[in-house]
Structure formats: structure tokens, C-alpha cells
C-alpha positions in Angstrom: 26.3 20.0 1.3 23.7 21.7 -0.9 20.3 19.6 -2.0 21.7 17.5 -4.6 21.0 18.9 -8.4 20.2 15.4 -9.2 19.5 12.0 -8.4 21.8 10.3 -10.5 23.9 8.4 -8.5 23.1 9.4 -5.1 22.3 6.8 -2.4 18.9 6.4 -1.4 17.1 4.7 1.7 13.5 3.4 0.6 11.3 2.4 3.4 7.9 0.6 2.0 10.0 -0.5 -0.5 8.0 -4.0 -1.2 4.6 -2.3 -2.7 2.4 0.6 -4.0 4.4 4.3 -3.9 7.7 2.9 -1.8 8.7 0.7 -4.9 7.2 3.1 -7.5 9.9 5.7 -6.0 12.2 3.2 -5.5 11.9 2.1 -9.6 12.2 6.1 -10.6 15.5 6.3 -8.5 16.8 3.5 -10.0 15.9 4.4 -13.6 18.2 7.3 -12.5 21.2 5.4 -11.9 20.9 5.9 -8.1 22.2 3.3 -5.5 19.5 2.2 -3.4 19.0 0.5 0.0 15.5 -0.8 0.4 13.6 -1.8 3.6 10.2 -3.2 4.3 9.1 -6.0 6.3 9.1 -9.1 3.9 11.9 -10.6 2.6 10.4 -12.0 -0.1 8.8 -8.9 -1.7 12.2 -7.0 -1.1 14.2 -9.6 -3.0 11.6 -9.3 -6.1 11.9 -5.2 -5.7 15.7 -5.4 -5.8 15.2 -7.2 -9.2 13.0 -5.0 -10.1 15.3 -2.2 -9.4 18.5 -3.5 -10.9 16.4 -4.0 -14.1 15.5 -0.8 -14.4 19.0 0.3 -14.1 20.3 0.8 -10.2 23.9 1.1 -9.9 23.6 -1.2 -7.1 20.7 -2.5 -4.4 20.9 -3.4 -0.8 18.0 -4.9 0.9 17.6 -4.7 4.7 14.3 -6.4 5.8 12.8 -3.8 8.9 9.9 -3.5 10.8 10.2 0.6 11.1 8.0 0.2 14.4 11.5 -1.1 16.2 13.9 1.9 16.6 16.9 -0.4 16.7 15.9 -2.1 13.7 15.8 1.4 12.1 19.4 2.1 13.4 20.5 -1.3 12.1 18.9 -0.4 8.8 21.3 2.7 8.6 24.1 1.4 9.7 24.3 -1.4 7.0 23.5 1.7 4.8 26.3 3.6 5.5 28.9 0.6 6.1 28.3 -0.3 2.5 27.6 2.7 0.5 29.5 5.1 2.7 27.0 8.3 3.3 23.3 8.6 2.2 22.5 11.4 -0.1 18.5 10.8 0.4 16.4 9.2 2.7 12.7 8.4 1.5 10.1 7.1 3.7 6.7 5.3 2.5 6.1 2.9 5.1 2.6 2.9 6.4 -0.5 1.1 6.8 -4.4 1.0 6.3 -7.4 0.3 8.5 -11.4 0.9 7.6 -13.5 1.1 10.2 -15.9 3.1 12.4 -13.5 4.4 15.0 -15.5 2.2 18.1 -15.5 -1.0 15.5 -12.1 -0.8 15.2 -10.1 -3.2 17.4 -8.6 -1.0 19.7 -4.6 -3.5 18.6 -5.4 -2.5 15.5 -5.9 1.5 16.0 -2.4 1.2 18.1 -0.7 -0.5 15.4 -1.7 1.7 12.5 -0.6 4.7 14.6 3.1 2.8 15.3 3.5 2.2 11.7 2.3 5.4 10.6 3.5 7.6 13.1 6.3 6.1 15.5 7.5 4.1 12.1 8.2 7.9 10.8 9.7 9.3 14.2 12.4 6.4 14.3 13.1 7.2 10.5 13.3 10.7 11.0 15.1 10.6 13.5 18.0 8.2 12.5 17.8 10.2 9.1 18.4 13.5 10.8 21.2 12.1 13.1 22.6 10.8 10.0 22.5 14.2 8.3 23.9 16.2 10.9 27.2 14.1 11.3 27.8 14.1 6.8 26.5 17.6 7.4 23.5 17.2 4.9 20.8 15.3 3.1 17.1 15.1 2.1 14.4 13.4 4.1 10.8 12.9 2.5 8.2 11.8 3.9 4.8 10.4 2.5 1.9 12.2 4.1 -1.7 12.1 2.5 -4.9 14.2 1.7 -5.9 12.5 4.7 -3.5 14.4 6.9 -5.1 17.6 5.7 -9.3 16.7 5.8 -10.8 14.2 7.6 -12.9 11.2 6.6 -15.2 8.5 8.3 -14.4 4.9 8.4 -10.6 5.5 8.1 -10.2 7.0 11.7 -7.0 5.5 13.0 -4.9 6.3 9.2 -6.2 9.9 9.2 -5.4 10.3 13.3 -1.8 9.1 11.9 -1.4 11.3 9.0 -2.5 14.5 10.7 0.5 13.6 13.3 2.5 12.9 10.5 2.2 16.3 9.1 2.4 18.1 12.1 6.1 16.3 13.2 7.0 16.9 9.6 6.2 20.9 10.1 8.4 20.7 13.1 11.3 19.2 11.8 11.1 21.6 8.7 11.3 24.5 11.7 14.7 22.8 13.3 15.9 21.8 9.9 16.4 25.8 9.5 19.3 25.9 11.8 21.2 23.0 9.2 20.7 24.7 6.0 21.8 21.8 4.0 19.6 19.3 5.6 16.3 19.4 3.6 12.5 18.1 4.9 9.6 17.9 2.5 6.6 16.2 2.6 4.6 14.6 -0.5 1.5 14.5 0.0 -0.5 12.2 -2.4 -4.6 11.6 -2.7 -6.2 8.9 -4.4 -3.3 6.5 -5.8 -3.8 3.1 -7.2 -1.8 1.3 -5.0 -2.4 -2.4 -3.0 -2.8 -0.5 0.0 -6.6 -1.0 0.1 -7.0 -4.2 -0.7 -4.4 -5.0 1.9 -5.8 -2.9 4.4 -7.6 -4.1 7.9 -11.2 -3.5 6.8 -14.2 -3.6 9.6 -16.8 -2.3 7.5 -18.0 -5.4 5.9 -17.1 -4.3 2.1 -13.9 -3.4 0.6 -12.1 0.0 0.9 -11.2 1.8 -2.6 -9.6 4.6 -3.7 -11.9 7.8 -4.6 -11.7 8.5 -7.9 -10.1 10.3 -9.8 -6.7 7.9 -8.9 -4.0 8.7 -9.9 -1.0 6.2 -10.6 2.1 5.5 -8.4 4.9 6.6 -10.7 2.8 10.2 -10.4 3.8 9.9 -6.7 6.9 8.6 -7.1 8.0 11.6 -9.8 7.2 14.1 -6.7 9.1 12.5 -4.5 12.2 12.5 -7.0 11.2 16.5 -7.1 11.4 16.9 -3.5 15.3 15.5 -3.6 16.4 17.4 -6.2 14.2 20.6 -5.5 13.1 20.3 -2.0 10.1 21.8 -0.9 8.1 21.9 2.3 5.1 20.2 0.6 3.9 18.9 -2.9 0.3 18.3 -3.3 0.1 15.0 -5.6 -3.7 15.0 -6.8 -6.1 17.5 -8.9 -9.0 17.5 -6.4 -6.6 17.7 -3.6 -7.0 21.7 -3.2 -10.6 21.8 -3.5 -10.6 19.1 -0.7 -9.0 21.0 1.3 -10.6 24.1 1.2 -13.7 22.4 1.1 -12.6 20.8 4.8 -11.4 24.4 6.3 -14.1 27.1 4.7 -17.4 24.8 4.7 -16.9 22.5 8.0 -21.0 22.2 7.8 -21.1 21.3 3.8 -18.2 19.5 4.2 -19.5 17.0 7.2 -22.8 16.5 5.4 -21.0 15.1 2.5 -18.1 13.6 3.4 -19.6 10.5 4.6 -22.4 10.0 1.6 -19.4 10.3 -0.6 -17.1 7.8 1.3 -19.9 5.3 1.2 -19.9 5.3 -2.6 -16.3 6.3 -3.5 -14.1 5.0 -1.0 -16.1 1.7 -0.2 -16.4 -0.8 -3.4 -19.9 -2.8 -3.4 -17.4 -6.1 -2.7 -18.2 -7.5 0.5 -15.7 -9.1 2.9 -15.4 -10.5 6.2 -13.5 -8.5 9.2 -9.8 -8.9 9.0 -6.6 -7.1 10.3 -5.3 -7.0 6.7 -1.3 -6.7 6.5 -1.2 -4.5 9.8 0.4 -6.8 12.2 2.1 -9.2 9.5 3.7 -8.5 5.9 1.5 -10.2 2.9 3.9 -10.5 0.5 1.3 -12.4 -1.7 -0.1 -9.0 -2.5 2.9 -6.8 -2.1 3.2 -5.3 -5.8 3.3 -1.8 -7.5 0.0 -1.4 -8.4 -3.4 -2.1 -7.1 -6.7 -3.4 -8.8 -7.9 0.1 -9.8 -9.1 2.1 -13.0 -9.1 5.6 -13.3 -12.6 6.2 -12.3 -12.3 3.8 -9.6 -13.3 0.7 -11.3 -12.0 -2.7 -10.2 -9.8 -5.2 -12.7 -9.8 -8.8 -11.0 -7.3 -9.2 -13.4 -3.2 -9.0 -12.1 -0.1 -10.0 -12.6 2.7 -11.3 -9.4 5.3 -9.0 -10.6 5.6 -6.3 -9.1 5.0 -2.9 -11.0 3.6 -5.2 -13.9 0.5 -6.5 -12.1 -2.2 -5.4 -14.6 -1.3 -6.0 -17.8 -0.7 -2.9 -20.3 -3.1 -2.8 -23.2 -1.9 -0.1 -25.1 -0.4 -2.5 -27.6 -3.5 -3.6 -28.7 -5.5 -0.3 -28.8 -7.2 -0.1 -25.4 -6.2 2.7 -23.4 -5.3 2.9 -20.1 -8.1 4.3 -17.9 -11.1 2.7 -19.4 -13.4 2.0 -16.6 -13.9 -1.9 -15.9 -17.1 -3.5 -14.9 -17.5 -7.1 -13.6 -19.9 -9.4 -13.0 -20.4 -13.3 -11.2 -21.3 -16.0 -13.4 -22.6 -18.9 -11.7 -21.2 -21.3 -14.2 -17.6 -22.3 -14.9 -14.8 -20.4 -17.2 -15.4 -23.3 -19.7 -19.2 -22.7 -19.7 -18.7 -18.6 -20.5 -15.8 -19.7 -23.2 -18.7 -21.5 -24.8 -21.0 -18.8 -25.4 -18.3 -16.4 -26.5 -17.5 -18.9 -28.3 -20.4 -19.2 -30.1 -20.5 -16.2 -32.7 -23.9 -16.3 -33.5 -25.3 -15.8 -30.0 -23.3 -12.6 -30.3 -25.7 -10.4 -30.9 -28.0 -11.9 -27.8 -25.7 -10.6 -25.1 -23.8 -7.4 -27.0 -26.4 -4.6 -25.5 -26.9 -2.8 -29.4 -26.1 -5.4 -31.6 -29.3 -6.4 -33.2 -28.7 -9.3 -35.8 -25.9 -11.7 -37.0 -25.4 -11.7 -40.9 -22.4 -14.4 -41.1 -19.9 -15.5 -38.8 -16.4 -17.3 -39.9 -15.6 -20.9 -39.0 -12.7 -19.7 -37.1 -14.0 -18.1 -34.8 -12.8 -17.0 -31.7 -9.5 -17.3 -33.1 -7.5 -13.9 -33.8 -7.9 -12.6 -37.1 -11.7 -14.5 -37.2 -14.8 -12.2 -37.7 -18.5 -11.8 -36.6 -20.6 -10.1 -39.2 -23.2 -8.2 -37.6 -25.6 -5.0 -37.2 -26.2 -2.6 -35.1 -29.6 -0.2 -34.2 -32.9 -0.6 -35.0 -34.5 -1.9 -37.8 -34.9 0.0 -40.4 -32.0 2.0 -39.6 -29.0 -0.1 -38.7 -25.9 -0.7 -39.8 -23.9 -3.5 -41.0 -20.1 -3.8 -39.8 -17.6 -6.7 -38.0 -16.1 -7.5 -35.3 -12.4 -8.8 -35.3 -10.9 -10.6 -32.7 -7.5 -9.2 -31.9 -6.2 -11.3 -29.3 -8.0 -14.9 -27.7 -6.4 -17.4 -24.3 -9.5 -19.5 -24.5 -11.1 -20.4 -21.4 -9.0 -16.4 -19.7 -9.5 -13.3 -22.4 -11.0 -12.1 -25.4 -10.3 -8.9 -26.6 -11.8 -7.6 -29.6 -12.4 -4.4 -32.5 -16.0 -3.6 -33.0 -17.1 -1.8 -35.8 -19.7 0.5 -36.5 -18.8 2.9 -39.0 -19.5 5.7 -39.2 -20.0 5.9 -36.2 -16.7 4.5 -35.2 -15.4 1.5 -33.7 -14.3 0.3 -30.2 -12.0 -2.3 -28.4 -13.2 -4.4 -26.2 -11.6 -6.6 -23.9 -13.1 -9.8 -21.3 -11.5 -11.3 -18.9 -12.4 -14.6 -17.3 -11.3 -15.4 -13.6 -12.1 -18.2 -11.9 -14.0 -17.6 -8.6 -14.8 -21.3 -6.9 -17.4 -23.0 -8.7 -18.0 -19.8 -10.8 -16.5 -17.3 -12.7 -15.9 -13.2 -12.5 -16.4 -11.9 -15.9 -14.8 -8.5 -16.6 -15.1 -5.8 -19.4 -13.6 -2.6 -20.1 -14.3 -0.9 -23.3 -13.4 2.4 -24.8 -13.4 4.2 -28.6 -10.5 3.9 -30.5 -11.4 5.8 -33.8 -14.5 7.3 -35.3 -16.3 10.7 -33.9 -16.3 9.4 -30.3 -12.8 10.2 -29.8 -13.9 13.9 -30.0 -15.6 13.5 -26.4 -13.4 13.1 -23.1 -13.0 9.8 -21.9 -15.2 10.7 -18.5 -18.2 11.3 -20.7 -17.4 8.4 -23.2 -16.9 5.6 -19.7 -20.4 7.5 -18.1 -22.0 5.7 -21.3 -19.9 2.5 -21.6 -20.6 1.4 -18.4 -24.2 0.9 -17.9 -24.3 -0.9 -21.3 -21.4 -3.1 -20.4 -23.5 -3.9 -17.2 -26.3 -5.1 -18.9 -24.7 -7.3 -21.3 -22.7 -9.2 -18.9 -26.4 -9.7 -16.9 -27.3 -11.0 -20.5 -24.2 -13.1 -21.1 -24.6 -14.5 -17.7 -27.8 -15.6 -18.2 -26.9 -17.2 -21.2 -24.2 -19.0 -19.8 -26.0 -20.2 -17.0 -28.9 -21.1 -18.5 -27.2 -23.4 -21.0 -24.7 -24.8 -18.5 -27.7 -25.4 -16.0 -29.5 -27.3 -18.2 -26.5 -29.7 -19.7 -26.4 -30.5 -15.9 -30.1 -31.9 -15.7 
């Protein structure tokens, strides 16, 4: 058997299957017609996966729930793969888990059960794969490394310890894979990806672990790994500043070891605090099993998602906003109905909006779609006069919005209210959709967008809570 030319209609083991890069690789096979087995450890999650699989075109999906830390539920997981689809063309595996922590914080139950996931979770996939290969005399076995298996980074001790091992068993099974031509090893070996994985991750540091930006999306991942099947190579860097990384780690240890840590604290560790917790290491969370984590491009958090999986943060492109846009929140200490009411209220629009300096007329209808706020923008004497038009309003949830300010251009803007206890999380994410700002890469258009968004949620907030702070007395 030669690697397959395609993956249309092969059959394809998915481990990881429920969440982040095992179910974006598990939605491109099935795109491709493929017939797919997938395994992870919650029912729950796989069932909503093998919908989600079907609907995006699978010839057919089997489900076999498996903790890939028990070698003889691995073998069970092959054997129902082979006794209903016959052979196994491919064999992907995504498995793994997260833990932050300073290497002597971290429970010492947790470091051993990151490394059984990680790395004893691959050995007993790998090796039923191979044994599997070798009797249908060939196949294609990919394995999800990381950066992380290449460099080294603080607070992440136990996932890097893994994915160094990883790597290293993956370069040995490349070198027997030599003497069966036909059975193929690669390794994918993604960066920053904007997957759960984080969020779901055992955290001892006391705030929340995050994805360095640049990220990079799943289906990026999950296109490599459809590569390695049908062109299989020893290993595909997944990630722009992956190589620089890298050399970075092996030609400038000193440089590199001054940095790294600085750079973890601001890139890898959001500013949202949280209480120690073994995450989804010992026990599935299907709750937050899904394709796609919380994160922005430039490693801003959305609080806004969705249950389905691979549709958790709604698409805006349909209204104008483009994906990317960097999101800033902030915590209102007031109720969703007490922000509603100020955004409601179209002529204090021009007290929060950081630029806006008068209100010249707004429309009855307001904040209803269609409505307008008539406003200016700069400093007196020379401003100008424009609109804003609401595009979309759920009262009470989101407001998203066109503003004007020709000729300079104009911009959509889109809020989001979440409820958090007796407050609210207030969101924005903002970016030019017409005018001469388009001319300017979105990196330098967000480094300008984003302190002005911050001030005017501090302004909206103090707004809102003045007002509902004083209906209260």
C-alpha cells in the first residue's frame, strides 16, 4: 500500500475528537467524504462531533468513547474500527492535555497525568496504529506535537516535558517505519491555536493561561494534518513565528531565557484571575468541549460563545466585521438591563464613544436596526458631522453598529453584553470597513482601536453605574 493520493473515502481514526484541533481534523476529513471513527473521553461531546461530522458530509461516523491512557481501551477502540469498517487507511491522533504551573506548584497527580495523556496516551495509539499497519501492510499515523516540543517555556512544565517526549518517540518510529515503506509517520506540529485547550486546562498560576499571539485557527491545523495523509512528511511546522522560536531557543539560550518568561507573563497568561483547579485533566468537561476557543487573533478574549461545536463564536462577516478584530472587555457593576439603558439612550452617545464630541439629532427608534444617531466627531472647530446606523440590536445581549466619519471612513462596531452575577462583562471589538484606513494592516489599525475602546467602556461603565446606583438610593 502506497500513502493514499487522497482522503476521500479513506477511513480515519480521530483521537481528541470532542474539541479544539481533533474535531477541526475530524470536520476537514469528513468534508472530504472520509469514513471516520472518533474517540475521546466524553460521550456527550462525541455524539455532538458525529453530528457535526455527518453534516459536513462523512460517508459514515463511529464513535468509540476512550480514555487513551488505558492500553486495552486503545485496542478496544481499533478493534470496533476494523470490525465495522474493515481496515484503517489513517490514524490521527490529538489527544492531549494542559496544565500551568510553576513546575514545584504543580500537584505532583497532576504532572503524572498530563504526561499519561500526553505521552503514554500516544505510545498505546502508536502502537496499536503500527500493529494495525503492519498486518494490512500500510497506513498513515499523525501525531499532534507542538512548538512546545521544540523550545521550552515556564509555567507549562509538565505539557512541554510531554511534547519533547512526544517528538523524540515520533523520530523513532519515523526510523523503524523505514523498514515498512508503506507505513508513513509525520508529526504536525502546531503553535499558538485558538482552541479550548486553555481555558480547560489545570491552571496553578492564579490567572488564566492564553494562547501567544499571533493564533492561528484550528482548521489551519487541521488542513496540515490532511497534508500529512495524503503527502506524508516527517514534520509540518503549523505557525509563522514557529521558526524564529526555534532558532531563537537553539542559537541564543542566554537571550532566549531572559525573555521567555517576561513574554509568557504577558502573552501566554490573560489578566483574568482564577482559583487553582485540575481543569479537564483527570475528568472530560464536555460543557466546554467545542471547536474553538475564546480567542482573537492578537490574543484578545470574546466572552461571547456558542455550545456547538465548531460554531462557538459567532461569524460576523455577514455584517461587515472581520474576523480577527481584537476584542476588549470590561466589568460593569450594574446589570445587562442597566447597560441596555444607556445604549439605549442615543443622546448620551457621545459621552461614552472616546471621539465623538456632540449629538446633533437622534431618531425615535432608536436602538432599533435601521435607526440612526446623528453626531460629530473631533474638535471644535474642526469636526465633522456623520451617523451612526445600527445594523443589528438583541436588546438587553448585542449591539452592533456602522459609524461614520467620512472622509475619513467608517467602522463597525459590535458590543456584547454577558451576564456575570450581579454585573455584567461588556465587550467590544471594532475594526475599518471602508474609507483610507483600510490602506493600513489590521495589526496597526487594532494597536489604535484598542486603547480607545478601553477608555470608552471605563466611560460607559461609569455611566451605567452611576445612574443605576442612584435609582437604587
Amino acid at each position: 500500500m502506497t500513502a493514499p493520493s487522497s482522503p476521500k473515502r479513506l477511513v480515519v481514526v480521530v483521537t481528541g475528537a470532542s474539541s479544539g484541533i481533533g474535531l477541526a481534523a475530524a470536520r476537514a476529513f469528513a468534508r472530504r467524504g472520509a469514513r471516520l471513527v472518533l474517540a475521546a473521553r466524553s460521550p456527550e461531546s462525541l455524539a455532538a462531533a458525529e453530528r457535526s461530522c455527518l453534516d459536513e458530509g462523512a460517508e459514515e461516523v463511529l464513535v468509540v468513547p476512550t480514555d487513551v491512557t488505558d492500553h486495552a481501551a486503545v485496542g478496544a477502540l481499533f478493534e470496533a474500527s476494523t470490525r465495522r469498517c474493515g481496515r484503517v487507511d489513517a490514524v490521527v491522533h490529538a489527544a492531549a492535555v494542559v496544565a500551568y504551573g510553576r513546575f514545584d506548584d504543580l500537584p505532583p497527580d497532576v504532572f503524572d497525568r498530563v504526561m499519561a495523556t500526553n505521552l503514554t496516551g500516544t505510545a498505546n495509539v502508536s502502537r496499536a496504529a503500527l500493529r494495525l499497519f503492519r498486518s494490512q501492510q500500510g497506513g498513515s499515523l499523525v501525531l499532534t506535537g507542538s512548538l512546545l516540543g521544540k523550545i521550552a517555556v515556564p509555567y507549562m512544565g509538565s505539557y512541554v516535558t510531554s511534547k519533547w517526549a512526544v517528538h523524540g518517540l515520533a523520530r523513532v518510529l519515523q526510523i523503524e517505519a523505514r523498514e515498512t515503506p508503506d507505513i508513513h509517520v509525520s508529526v504536525v506540529s502546531p503553535g499558538s491555536v485558538n482552541t479550548p485547550a486553555y481555558t480547560q486546562a489545570a491552571n496553578y498560576t492564579g490567572w488564566e493561561g492564553r494562547p501567544p499571539p499571533p493564533i492561528d485557527p484550528p482548521e489551519k491545523v487541521a488542513e496540515a494534518i490532511v497534508r500529512a495523509v495524503e503527502r506524508p512528511r516527517r514534520d509540518i511546522s503549523v505557525g509563522l513565528p514557529n521558526p524564529l522560536a526555534v532558532f531563537g531557543f537553539r542559537a541564543l539560550p542566554d537571550v532566549f531565557d531572559v525573555l521567555v518568561t517576561p513574554l509568557m507573563r504577558v502573552g501566554g497568561l490573560s489578566r483574568r484571575s482564577i482559583q487553582p483547579h485540575s481543569g479537564n485533566v483527570f475528568v472530560a468537561e464536555p460543557s466546554g468541549d467545542r471547536e474553538h476557543g475564546p480567542w482573537g487573533r492578537l490574543g484578545f478574549r470574546s466572552p461571547v460563545a456558542s455550545s456547538s461545536p465548531g460554531h462557538e463564536r459567532r461569524e460576523m462577516t455577514d455584517r461587515g466585521e472581520l474576523e480577527g478584530s481584537a476584542v476588549v472587555t470590561h466589568r460593569v457593576n450594574a446589570p445587562p438591563d442597566a447597560v441596555w439603558a444607556v445604549l439605549s439612550d442615543g443622546w448620551m452617545y457621545a459621552t461614552w464613544v472616546v471621539g465623538a464630541s456632540r449629538v446633533r439629532d437622534v431618531e425615535d427608534s432608536w436602538p432599533a436596526e435601521g435607526s440612526l444617531v446623528h453626531h460629530s466627531f473631533g474638535l471644535w472647530p474642526a469636526v465633522i458631522s456623520d451617523t451612526t446606523e445600527v445594523l443589528s440590536a438583541d436588546p438587553r445581549r448585542e449591539l452592533v453598529m456602522k459609524a461614520r466619519g467620512w472622509p475619513a471612513g467608517e467602522a463597525h462596531v459590535r458590543l456584547v453584553l454577558l451576564g456575570d452575577g450581579d454585573g455584567t462583562v461588556v465587550s467590544i471589538e471594532e475594526d475599518v470597513v471602508a474609507g483610507p484606513g483600510m490602506l493600513l494592516p489590521r495589526q496597526i489599525r487594532q494597536a489604535a482601536v484598542v486603547p480607545r475602546n478601553r477608555e470608552a467602556l471605563r466611560r460607559l461603565a461609569f455611566l451605567v453605574e452611576g445612574r443605576y446606583h442612584d435609582s437604587l438610593s
